[in-house]
RODO-145071 format. One record per residue (C-alpha): residue in three letters; x, y, z; residue number from 1. Coordinates in nm, 2 decimals. Layout:
+-----+--------+--------+--------+-----+
:  aa :      X :      Y :      Z :   i :
+-----+--------+--------+--------+-----+
: ALA :      X :      Y :      Z : NUM :
...
+-----+--------+--------+--------+-----+
END
This chain:
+-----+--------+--------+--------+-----+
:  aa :      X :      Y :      Z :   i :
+-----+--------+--------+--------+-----+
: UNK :  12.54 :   7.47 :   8.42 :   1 :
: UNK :  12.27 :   7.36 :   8.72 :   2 :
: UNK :  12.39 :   7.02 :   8.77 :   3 :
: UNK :  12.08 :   6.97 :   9.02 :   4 :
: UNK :  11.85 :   7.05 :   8.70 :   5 :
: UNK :  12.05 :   6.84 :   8.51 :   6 :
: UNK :  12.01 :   6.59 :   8.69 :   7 :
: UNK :  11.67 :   6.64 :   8.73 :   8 :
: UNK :  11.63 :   6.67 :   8.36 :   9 :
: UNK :  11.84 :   6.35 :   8.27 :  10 :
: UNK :  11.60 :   6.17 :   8.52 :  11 :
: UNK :  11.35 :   6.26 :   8.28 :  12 :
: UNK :  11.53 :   6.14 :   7.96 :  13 :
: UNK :  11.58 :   5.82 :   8.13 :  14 :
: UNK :  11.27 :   5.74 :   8.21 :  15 :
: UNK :  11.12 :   5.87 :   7.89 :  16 :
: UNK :  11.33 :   5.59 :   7.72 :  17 :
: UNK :  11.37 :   5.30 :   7.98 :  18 :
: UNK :  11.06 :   5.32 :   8.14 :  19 :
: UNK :  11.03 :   4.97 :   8.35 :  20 :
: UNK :  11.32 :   4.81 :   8.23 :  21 :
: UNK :  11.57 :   4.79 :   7.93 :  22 :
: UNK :  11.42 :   4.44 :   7.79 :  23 :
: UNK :  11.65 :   4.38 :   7.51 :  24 :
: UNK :  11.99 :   4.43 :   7.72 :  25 :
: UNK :  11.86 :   4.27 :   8.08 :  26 :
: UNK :  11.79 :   3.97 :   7.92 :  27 :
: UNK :  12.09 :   3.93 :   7.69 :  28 :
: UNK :  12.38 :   4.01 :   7.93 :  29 :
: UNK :  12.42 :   3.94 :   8.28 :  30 :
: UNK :  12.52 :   4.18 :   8.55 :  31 :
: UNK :  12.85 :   4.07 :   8.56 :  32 :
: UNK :  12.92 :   4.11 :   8.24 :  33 :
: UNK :  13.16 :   4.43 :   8.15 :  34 :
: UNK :  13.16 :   4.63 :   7.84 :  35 :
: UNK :  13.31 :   4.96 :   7.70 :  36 :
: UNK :  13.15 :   5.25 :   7.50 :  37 :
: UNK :  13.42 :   5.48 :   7.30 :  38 :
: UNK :  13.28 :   5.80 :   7.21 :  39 :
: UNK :  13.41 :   5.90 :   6.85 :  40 :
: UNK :  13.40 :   6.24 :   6.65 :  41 :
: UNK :  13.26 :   6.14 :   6.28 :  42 :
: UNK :  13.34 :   6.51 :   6.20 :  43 :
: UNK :  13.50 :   6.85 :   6.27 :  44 :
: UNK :  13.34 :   7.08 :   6.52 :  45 :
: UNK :  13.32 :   7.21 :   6.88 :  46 :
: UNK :  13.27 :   6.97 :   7.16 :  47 :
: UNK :  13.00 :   7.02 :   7.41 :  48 :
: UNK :  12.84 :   6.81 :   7.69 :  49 :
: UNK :  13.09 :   6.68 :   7.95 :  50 :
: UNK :  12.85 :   6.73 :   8.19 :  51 :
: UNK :  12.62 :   6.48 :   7.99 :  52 :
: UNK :  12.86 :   6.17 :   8.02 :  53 :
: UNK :  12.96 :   6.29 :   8.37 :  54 :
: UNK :  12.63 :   6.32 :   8.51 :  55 :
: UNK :  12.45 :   6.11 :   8.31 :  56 :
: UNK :  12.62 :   5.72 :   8.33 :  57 :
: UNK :  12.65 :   5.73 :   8.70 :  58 :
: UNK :  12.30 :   5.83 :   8.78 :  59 :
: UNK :  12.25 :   5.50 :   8.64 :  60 :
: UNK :  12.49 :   5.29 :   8.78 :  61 :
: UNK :  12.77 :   5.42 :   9.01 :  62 :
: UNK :  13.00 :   5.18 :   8.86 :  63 :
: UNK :  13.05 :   5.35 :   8.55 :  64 :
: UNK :  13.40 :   5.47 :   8.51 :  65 :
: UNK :  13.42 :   5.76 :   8.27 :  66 :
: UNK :  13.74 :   5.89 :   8.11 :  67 :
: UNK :  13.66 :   6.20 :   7.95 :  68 :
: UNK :  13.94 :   6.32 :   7.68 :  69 :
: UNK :  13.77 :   6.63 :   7.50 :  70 :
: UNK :  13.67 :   6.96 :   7.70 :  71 :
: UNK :  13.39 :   7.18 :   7.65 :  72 :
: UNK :  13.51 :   7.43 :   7.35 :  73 :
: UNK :  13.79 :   7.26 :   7.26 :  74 :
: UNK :  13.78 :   7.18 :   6.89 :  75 :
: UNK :  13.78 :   6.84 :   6.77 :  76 :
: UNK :  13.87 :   6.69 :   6.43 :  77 :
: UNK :  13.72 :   6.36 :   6.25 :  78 :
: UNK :  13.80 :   6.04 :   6.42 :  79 :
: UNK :  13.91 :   6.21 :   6.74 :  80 :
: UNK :  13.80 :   6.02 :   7.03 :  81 :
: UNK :  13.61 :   6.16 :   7.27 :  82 :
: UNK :  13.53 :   5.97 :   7.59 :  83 :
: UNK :  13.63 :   5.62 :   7.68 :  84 :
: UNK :  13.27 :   5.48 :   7.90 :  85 :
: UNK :  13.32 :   5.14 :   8.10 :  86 :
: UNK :  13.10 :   4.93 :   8.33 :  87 :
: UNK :  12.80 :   4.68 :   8.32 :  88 :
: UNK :  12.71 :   4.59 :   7.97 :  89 :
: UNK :  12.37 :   4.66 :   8.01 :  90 :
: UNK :  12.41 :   4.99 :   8.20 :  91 :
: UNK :  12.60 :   5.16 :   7.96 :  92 :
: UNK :  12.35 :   5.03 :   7.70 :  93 :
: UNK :  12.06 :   5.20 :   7.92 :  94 :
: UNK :  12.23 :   5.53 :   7.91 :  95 :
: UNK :  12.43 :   5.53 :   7.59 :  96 :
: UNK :  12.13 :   5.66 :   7.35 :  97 :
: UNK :  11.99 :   5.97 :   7.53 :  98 :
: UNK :  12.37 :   6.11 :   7.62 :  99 :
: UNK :  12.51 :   6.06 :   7.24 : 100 :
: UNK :  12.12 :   6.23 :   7.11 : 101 :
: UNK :  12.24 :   6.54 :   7.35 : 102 :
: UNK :  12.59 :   6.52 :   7.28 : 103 :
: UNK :  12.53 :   6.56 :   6.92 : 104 :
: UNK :  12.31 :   6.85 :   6.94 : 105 :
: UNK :  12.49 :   7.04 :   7.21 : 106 :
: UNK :  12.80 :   7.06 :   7.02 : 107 :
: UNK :  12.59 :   7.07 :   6.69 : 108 :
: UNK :  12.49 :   7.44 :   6.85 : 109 :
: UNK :  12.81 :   7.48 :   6.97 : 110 :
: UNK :  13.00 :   7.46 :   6.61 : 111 :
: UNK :  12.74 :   7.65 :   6.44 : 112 :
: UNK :  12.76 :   7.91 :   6.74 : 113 :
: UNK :  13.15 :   7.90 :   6.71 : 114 :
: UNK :  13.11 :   7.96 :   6.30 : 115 :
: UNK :  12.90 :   8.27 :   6.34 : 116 :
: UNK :  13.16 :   8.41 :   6.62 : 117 :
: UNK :  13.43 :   8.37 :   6.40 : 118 :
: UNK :  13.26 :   8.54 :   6.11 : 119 :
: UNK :  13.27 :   8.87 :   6.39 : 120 :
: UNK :  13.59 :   8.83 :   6.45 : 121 :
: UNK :  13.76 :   9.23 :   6.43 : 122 :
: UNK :  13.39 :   9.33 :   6.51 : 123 :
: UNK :  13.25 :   9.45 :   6.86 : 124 :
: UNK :  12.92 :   9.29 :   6.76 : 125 :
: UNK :  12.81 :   8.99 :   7.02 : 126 :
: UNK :  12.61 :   8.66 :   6.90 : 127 :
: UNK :  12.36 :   8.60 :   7.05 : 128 :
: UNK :  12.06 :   8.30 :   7.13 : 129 :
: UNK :  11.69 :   8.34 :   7.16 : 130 :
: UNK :  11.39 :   8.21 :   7.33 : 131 :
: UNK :  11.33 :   7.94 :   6.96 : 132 :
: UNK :  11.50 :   7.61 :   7.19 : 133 :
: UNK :  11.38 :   7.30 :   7.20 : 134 :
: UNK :  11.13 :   7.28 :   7.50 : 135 :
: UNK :  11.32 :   7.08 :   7.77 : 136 :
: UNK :  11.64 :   7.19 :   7.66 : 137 :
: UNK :  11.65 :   7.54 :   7.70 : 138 :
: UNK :  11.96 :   7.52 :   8.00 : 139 :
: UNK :  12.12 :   7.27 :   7.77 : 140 :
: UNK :  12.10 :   7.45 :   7.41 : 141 :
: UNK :  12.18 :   7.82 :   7.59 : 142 :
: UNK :  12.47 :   7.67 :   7.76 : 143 :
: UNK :  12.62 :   7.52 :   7.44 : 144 :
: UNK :  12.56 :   7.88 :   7.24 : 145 :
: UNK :  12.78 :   8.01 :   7.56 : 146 :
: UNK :  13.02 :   7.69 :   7.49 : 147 :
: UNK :  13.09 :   7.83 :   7.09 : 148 :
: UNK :  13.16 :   8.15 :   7.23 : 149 :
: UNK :  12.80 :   8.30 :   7.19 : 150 :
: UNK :  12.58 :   8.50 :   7.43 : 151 :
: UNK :  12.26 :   8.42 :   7.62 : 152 :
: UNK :  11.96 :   8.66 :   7.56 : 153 :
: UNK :  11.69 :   8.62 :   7.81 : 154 :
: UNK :  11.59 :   8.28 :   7.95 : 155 :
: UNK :  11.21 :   8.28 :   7.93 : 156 :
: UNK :  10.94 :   8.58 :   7.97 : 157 :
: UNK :  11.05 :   8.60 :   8.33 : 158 :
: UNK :  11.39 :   8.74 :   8.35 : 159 :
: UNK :  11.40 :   9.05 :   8.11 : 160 :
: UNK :  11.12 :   9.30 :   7.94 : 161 :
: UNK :  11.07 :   9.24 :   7.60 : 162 :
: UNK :  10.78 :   9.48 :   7.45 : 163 :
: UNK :  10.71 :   9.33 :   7.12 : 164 :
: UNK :  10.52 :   9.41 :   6.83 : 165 :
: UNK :  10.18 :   9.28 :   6.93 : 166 :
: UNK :  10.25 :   9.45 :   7.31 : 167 :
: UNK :  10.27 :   9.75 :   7.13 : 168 :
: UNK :   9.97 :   9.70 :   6.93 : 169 :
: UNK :   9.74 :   9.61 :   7.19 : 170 :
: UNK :   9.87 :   9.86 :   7.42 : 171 :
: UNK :   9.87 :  10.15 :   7.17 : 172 :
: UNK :  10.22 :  10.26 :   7.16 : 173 :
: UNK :  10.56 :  10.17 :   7.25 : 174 :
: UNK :  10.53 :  10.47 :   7.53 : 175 :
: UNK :  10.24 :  10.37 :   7.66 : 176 :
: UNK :  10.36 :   9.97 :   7.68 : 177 :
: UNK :  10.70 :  10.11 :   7.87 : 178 :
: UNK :  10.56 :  10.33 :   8.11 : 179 :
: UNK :  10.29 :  10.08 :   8.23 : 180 :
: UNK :  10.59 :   9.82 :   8.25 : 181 :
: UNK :  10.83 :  10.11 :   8.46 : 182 :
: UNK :  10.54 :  10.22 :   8.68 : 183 :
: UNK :  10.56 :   9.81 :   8.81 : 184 :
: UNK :  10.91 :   9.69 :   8.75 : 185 :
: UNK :  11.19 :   9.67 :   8.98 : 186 :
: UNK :  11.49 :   9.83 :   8.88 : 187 :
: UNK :  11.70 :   9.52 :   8.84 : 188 :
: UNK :  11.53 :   9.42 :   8.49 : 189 :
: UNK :  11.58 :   9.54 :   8.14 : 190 :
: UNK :  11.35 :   9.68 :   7.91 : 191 :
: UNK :  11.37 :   9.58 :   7.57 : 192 :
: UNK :  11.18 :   9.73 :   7.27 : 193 :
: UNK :  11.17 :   9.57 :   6.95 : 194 :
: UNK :  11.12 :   9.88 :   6.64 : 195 :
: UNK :  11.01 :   9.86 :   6.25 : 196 :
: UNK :  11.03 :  10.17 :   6.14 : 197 :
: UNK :  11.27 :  10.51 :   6.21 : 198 :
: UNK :  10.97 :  10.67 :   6.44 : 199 :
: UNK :  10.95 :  10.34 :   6.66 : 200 :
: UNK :  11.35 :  10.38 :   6.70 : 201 :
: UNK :  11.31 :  10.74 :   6.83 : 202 :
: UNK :  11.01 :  10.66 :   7.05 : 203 :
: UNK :  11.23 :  10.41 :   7.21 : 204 :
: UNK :  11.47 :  10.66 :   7.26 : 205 :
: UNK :  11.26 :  10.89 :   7.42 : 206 :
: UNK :  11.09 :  10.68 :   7.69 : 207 :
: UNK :  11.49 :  10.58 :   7.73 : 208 :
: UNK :  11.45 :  10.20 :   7.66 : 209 :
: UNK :  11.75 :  10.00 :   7.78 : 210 :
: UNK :  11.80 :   9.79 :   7.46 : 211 :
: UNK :  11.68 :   9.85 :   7.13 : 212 :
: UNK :  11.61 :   9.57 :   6.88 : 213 :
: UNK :  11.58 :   9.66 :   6.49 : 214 :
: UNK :  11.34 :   9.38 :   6.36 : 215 :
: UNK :  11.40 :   9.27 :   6.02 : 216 :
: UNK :  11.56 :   9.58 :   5.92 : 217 :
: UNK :  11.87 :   9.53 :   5.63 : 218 :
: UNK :  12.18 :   9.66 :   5.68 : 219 :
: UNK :  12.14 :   9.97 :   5.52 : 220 :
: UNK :  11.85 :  10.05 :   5.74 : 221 :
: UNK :  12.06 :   9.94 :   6.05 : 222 :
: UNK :  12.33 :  10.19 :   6.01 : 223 :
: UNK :  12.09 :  10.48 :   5.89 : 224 :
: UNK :  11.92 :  10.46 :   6.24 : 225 :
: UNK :  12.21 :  10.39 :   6.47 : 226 :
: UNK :  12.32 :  10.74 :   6.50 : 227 :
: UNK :  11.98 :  10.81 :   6.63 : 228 :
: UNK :  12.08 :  10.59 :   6.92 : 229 :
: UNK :  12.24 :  10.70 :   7.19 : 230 :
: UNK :  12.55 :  10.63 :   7.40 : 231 :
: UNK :  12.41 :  10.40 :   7.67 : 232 :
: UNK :  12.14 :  10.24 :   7.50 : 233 :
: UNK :  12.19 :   9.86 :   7.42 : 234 :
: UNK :  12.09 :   9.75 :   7.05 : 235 :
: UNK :  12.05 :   9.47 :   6.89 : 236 :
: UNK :  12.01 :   9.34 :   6.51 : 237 :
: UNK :  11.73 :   9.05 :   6.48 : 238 :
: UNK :  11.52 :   8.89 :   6.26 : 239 :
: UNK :  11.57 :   8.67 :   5.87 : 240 :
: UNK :  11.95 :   8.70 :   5.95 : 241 :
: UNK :  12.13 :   8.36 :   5.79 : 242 :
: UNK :  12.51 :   8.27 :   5.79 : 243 :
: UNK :  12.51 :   8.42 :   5.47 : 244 :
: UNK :  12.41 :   8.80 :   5.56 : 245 :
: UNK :  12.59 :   8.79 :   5.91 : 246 :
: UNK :  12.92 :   8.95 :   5.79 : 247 :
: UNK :  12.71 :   9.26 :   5.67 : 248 :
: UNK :  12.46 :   9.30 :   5.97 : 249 :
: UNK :  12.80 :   9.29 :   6.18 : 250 :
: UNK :  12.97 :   9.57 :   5.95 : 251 :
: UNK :  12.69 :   9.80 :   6.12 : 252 :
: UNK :  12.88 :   9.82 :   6.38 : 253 :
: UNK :  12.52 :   9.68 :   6.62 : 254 :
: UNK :  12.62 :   9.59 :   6.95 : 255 :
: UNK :  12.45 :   9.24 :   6.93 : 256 :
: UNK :  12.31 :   9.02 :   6.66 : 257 :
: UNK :  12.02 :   8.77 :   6.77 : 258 :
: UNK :  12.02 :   8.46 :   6.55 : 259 :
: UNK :  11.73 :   8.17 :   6.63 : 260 :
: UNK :  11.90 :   7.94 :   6.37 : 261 :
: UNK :  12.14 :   7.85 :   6.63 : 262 :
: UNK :  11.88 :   7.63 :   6.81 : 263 :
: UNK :  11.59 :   7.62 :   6.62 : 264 :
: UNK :  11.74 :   7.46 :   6.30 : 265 :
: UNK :  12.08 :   7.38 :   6.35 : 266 :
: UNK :  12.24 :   7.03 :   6.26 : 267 :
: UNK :  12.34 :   6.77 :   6.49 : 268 :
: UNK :  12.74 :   6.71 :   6.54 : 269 :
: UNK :  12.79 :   6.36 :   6.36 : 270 :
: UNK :  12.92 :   6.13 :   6.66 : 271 :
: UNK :  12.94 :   5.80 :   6.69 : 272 :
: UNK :  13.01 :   5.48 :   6.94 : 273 :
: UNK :  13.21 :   5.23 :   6.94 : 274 :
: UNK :  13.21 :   4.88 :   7.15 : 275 :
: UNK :  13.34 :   4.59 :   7.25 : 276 :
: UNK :  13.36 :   4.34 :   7.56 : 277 :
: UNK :  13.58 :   4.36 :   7.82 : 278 :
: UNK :  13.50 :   4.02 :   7.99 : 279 :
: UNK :  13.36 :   3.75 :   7.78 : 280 :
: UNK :  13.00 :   3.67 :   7.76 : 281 :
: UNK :  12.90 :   3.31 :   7.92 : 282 :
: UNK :  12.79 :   3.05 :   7.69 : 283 :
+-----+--------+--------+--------+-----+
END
């Protein structure tokens, strides 16, 4: 992960939340007053977002001491503690909303990202993210797909060619959309094409597309037009595909399945903090 972004981007969070000043803590507890923040797992999954605690309590006060116990991909179980946090009271209380908020839904994206990997398992199909994140969090929810064992797709609508349905329409064809992209584009970038029907998939073929997405196509239709495919061509299943149907879109033997439910909709991991004093408060 860009820990300069991250920074940058927890900068953000911060301010979005504190704004002036935390009111509530600043005026209750002194400065000299010491506290600790336990980190617990409410239930199973796959942890996510060390970078979060380590980056994100000493931006606000370089005091902080931070014993991280679970790793990034490690499983954890119910009740599992995951970091012990200790410092000023009111600094940890400053910091202790916006990193468990991320926590959660990092390793919320990296257990349901882990669940779809293992349904693959025997299979040389690859899961894979999309562009539906959370605007903000794009680094943060593509790194945790990676952290459950899932792959990135592209980043945004600068790093790869994707010639979509309404490209196509408004240019007229998928040949005419990927020979006005080739006649511009630098050879380091992939072209994708996304196809409906068994004439887009050998059109695709033809202008020698590097991937080949099959939109909403079933299973059946899947393995029908693979064959058509060949040897050096990238493709990829996409499109209404839930926990549910994975297991037969991977049987088609596609190189990678593209699911948007892993950031889109996906559930937080339930975790929760714990605290107590560590030097009595002055009365």
């Amino acid at each position: 992960m860009n820990r300069l972004k991250l920074r940058l981007l927890l900068e953000q969070f911060f301010l979005e939340d504190i704004g002036d000043r935390d009111v509530s803590s600043e005026l209750i507890f002194g400065e000299e007053e010491q506290g600790e923040i336990v980190f617990l797992a409410k239930e199973d999954g796959v942890f996510c977002g060390a970078d979060i605690l380590l980056t994100g309590f000493p931006l606000l006060d370089s005091s902080i001491d931070i014993d991280l116990i679970a790793r990034d991909g490690g499983q954890i179980r119910a009740g599992q503690t995951l970091a012990r946090v200790r410092g000023p009271v009111h600094s940890l209380l400053k910091g202790e909303r916006v990193i468990l908020n991320l926590l959660q839904r990092m390793s919320g994206i990296a257990t349901r990202t882990n669940e779809a990997v293992q349904l693959m398992a025997g299979s040389r199909t690859r899961i894979t993210d999309t562009r539906k994140t959370t605007p903000g969090l794009r680094m943060l929810e593509k790194y945790a797909v990676r952290t459950g064992g899932g792959f990135n797709h592209r980043y945004g609508l600068y790093d790869a060619v994707m010639i979509k349905d309404n490209h196509i329409s408004f240019a007229g064809s998928i040949s005419n959309a990927v020979e006005a992209v080739r006649s511009r584009l630098g050879h380091m970038v992939k072209i994708e094409v996304e196809t409906e029907t068994k004439e887009q998939v050998l059109e695709a073929v033809k202008v020698k597309a590097d991937v080949i997405m099959f939109d909403n196509r079933s299973p059946k239709e899947i393995r029908e037009w693979l064959p058509l495919v060949p040897e050096g061509i990238t493709t990829e299943a996409s499109g209404g595909i839930t926990m549910e149907t994975l297991a037969a879109y991977g049987e088609t033997d596609v190189d990678y399945i593209s699911l948007g439910f892993l950031t889109h909709s996906v559930k937080s991991l339930d975790i929760s903090v714990k605290v107590k004093m560590l030097q009595e408060v002055k009365g």
